[in-house]
Structures are given as C-alpha cells and as structure tokens.
mmCIF file of the C-alpha atoms, coordinates in Angstrom:
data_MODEL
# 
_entry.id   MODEL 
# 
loop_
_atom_site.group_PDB 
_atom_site.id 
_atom_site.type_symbol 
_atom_site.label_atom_id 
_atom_site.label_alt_id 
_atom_site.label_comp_id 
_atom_site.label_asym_id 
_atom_site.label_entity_id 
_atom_site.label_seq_id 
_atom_site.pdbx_PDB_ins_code 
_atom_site.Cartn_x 
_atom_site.Cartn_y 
_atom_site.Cartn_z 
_atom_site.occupancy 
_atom_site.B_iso_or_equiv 
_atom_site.pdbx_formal_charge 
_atom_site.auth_seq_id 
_atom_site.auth_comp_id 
_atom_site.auth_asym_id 
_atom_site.auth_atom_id 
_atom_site.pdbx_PDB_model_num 
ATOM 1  C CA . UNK A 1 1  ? -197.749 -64.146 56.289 1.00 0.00 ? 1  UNK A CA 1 
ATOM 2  C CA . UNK A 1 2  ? -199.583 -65.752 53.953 1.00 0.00 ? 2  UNK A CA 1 
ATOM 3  C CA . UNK A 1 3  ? -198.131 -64.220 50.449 1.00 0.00 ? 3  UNK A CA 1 
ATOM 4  C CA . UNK A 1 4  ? -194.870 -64.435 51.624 1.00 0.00 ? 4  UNK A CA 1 
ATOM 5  C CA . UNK A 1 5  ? -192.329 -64.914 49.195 1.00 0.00 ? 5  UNK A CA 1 
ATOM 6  C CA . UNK A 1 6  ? -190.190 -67.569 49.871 1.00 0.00 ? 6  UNK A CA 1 
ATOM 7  C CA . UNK A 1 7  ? -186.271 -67.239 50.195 1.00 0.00 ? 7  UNK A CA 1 
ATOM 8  C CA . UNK A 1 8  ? -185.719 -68.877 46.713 1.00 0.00 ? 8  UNK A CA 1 
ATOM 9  C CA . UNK A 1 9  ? -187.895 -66.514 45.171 1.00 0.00 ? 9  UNK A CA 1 
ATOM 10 C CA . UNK A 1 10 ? -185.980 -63.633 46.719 1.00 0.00 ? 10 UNK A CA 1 
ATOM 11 C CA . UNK A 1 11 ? -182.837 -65.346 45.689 1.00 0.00 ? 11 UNK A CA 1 
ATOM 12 C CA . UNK A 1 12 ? -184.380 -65.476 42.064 1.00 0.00 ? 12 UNK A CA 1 
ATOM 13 C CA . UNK A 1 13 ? -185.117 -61.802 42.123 1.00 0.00 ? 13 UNK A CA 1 
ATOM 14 C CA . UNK A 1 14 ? -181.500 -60.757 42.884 1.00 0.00 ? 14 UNK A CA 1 
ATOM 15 C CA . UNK A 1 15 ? -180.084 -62.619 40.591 1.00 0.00 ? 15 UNK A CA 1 
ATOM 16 C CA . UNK A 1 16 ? -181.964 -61.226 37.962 1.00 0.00 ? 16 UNK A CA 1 
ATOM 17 C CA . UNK A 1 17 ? -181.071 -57.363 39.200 1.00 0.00 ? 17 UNK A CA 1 
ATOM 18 C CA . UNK A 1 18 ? -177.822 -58.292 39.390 1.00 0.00 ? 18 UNK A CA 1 
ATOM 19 C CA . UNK A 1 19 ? -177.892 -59.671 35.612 1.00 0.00 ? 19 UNK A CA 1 
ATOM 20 C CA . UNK A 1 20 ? -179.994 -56.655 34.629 1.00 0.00 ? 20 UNK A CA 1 
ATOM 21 C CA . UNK A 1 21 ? -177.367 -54.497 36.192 1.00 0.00 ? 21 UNK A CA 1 
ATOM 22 C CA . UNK A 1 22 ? -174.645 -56.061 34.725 1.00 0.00 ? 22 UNK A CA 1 
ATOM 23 C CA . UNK A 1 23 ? -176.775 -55.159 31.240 1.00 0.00 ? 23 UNK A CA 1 
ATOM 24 C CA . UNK A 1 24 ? -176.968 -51.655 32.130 1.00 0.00 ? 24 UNK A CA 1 
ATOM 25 C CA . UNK A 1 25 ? -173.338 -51.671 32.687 1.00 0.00 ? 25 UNK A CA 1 
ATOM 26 C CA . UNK A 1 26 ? -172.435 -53.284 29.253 1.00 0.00 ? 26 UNK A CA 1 
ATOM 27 C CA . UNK A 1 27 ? -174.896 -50.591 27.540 1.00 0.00 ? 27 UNK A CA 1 
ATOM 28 C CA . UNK A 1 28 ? -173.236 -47.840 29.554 1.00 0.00 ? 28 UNK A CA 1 
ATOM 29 C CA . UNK A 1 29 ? -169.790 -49.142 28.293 1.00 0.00 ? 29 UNK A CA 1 
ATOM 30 C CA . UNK A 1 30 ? -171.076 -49.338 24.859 1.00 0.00 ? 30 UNK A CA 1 
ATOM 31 C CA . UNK A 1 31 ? -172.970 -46.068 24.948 1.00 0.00 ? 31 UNK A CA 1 
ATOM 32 C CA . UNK A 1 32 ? -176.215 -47.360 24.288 1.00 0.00 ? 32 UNK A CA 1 
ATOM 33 C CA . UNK A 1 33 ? -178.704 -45.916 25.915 1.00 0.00 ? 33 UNK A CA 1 
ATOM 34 C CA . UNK A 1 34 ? -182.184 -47.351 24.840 1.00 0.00 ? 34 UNK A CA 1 
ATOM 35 C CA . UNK A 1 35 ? -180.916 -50.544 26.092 1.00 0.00 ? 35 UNK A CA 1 
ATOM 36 C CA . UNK A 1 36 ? -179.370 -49.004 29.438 1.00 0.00 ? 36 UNK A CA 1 
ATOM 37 C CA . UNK A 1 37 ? -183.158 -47.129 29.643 1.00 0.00 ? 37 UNK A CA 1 
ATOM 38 C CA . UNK A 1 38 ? -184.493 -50.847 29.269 1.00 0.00 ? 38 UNK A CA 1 
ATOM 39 C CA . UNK A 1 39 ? -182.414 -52.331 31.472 1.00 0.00 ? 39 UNK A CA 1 
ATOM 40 C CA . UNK A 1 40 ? -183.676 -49.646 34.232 1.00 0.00 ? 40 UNK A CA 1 
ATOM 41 C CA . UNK A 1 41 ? -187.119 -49.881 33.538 1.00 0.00 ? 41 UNK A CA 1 
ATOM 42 C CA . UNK A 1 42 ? -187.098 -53.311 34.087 1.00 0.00 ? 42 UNK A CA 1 
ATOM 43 C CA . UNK A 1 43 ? -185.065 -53.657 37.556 1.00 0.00 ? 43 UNK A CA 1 
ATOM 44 C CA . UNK A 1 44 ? -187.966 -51.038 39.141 1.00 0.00 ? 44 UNK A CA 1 
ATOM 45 C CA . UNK A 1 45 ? -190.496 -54.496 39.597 1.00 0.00 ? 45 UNK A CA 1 
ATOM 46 C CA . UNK A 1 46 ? -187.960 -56.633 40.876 1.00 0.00 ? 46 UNK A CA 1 
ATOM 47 C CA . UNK A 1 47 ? -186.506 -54.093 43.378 1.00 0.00 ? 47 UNK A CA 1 
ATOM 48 C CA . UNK A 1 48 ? -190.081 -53.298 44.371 1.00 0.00 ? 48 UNK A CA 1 
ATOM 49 C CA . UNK A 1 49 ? -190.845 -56.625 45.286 1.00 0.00 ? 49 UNK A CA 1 
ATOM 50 C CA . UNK A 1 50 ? -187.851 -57.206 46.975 1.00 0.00 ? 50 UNK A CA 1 
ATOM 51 C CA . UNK A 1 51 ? -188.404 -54.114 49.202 1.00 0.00 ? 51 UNK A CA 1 
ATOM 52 C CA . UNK A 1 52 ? -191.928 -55.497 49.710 1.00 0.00 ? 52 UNK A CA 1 
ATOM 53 C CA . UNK A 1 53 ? -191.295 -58.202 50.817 1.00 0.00 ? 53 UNK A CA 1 
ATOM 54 C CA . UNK A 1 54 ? -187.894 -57.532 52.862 1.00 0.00 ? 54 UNK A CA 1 
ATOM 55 C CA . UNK A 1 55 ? -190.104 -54.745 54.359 1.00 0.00 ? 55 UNK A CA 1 
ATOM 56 C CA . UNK A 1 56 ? -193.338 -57.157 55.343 1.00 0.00 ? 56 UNK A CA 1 
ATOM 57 C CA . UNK A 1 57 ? -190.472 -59.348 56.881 1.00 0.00 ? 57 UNK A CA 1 
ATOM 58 C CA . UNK A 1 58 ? -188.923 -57.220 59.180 1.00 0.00 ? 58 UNK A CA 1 
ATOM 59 C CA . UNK A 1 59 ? -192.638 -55.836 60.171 1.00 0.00 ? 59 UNK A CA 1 
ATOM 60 C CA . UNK A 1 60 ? -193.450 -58.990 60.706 1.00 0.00 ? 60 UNK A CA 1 
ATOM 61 C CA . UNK A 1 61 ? -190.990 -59.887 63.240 1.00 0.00 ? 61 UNK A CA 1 
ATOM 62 C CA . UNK A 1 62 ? -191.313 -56.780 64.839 1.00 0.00 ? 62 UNK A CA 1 
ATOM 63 C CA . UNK A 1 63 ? -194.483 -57.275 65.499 1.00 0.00 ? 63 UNK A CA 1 
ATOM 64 C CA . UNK A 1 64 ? -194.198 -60.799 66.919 1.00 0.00 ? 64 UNK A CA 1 
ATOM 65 C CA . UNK A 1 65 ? -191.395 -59.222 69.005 1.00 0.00 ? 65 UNK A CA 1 
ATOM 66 C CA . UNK A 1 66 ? -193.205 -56.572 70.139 1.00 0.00 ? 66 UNK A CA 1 
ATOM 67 C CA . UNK A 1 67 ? -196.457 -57.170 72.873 1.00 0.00 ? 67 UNK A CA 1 
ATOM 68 C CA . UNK A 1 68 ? -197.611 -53.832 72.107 1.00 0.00 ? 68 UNK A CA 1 
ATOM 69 C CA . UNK A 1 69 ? -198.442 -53.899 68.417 1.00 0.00 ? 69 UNK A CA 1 
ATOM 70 C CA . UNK A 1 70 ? -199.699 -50.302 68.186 1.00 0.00 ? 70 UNK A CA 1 
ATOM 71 C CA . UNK A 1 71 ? -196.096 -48.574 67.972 1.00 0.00 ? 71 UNK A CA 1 
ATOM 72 C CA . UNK A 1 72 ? -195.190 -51.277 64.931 1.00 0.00 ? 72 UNK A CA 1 
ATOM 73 C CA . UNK A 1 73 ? -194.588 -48.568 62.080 1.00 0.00 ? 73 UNK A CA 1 
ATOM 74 C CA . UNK A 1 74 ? -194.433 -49.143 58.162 1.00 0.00 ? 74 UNK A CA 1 
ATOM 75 C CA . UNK A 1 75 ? -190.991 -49.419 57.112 1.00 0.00 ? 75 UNK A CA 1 
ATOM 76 C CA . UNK A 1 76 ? -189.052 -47.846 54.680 1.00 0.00 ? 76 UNK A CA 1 
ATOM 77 C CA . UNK A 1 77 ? -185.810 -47.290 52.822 1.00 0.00 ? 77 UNK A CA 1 
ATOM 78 C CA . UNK A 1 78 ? -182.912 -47.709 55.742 1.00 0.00 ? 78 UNK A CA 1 
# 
C-alpha cells in the first residue's frame, strides 16, 4: 500500500484520542460543554483515519491471503 500509514503514525493518532478523551472527560466533570462539544468534534478525524487505515490493513492482508480476490469485501465497523 502505498499511503500506508506507518505504525508510529497510528501510535500518534491514539494517543491524541486518548488525550482528547481524557479532555472530554474533564469538561464532562466540570460541566462544560462547549469544550466537551470541541473535544468531540475533534476526535471524528483521528478516529476516521484510524479506521481507514486499520480497515485498508486488514483488506490488504486478506487479499494477499486470499487467491481469489473477487470475494475480498470492504470492511467495516466489527
């Protein structure tokens, strides 16, 4: 795959929804919510990419697995 993130990158993108989470929790706590809604909006790119590119992974070894590439399917949410 030629855009594939590397496993640093992922790493990188974790951590940051896992620090983003941790500032939804605080806001939560605190009952503030514009910063809870901000903290939200912002963990939708990061999760997308992550999906993306967990997703193209396992595709991606199915289809090397797999002699018959025609029944590959698009994955999804497991």
């Amino acid at each position: 795959m030629p855009h594939e993130l590397s496993d640093e990158v992922l790493l990188e993108l974790a951590d940051e929804l896992r620090r983003l989470a941790g500032e939804l929790t605080r806001g939560l706590r605190q009952h503030r919510v514009l910063p809870c809604l901000s903290s939200l909006t912002a963990m939708f790119p990061a999760q997308r990419m992550l999906t993306d590119a967990l997703t193209a992974r396992v595709v991606g070894a199915g289809r090397a697995a797999t002699p018959d590439n025609s029944r590959a399917t698009d994955v999804g949410y497991i």
